[in-house]
C-alpha positions as CSV (number, residue, x, y, z in Angstrom):
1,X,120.3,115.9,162.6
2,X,121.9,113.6,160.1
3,X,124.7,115.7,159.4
4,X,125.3,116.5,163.3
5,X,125.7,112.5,163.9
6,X,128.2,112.2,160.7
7,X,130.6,115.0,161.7
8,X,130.1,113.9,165.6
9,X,131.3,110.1,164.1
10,X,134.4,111.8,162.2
11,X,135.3,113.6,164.9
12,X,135.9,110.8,167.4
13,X,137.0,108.8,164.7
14,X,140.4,111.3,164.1
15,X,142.9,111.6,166.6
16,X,142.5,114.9,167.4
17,X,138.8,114.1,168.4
18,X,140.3,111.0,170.4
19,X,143.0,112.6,172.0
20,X,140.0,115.9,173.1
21,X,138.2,112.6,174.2
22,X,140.9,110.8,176.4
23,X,142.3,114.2,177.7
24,X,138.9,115.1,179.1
25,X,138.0,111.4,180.7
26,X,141.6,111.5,182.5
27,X,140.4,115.4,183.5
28,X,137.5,114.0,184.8
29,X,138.6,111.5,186.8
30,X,141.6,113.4,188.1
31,X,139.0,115.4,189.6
32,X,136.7,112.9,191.4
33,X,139.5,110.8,193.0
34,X,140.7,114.5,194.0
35,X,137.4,115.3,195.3
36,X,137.1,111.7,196.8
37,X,140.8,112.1,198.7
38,X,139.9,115.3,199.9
39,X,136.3,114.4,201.2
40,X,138.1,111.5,203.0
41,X,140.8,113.4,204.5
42,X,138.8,115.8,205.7
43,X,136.6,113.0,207.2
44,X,139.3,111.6,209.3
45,X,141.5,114.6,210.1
46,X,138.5,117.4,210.2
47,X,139.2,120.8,208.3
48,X,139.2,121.5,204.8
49,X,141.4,119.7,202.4
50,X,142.2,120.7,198.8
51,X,144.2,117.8,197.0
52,X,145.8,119.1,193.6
């Protein structure tokens, strides 16, 4: 368990971990203002909507 919490510490503490880190946050919320966008579009206009 240890050993799972030192190379999880390493790995956000390199850049490569960091930039896997920030890539999937910005993934993440790209989707749920997306998702949020489409739910309120369809909301006023009716139908589906799919926001890219």
């Amino acid at each position: 368990m240890n050993a799972r919490r030192v190379n999880r510490e390493r790995f956000l503490k390199s850049a490569g971990g960091q930039f896997a880190v920030v890539t999937l946050l910005v993934l993440a919320l790209f989707a749920v203002v997306g998702f949020g966008v489409s739910y309120v579009l369809g909301a006023l206009f009716g139908g589906g909507w799919f926001v890219l």
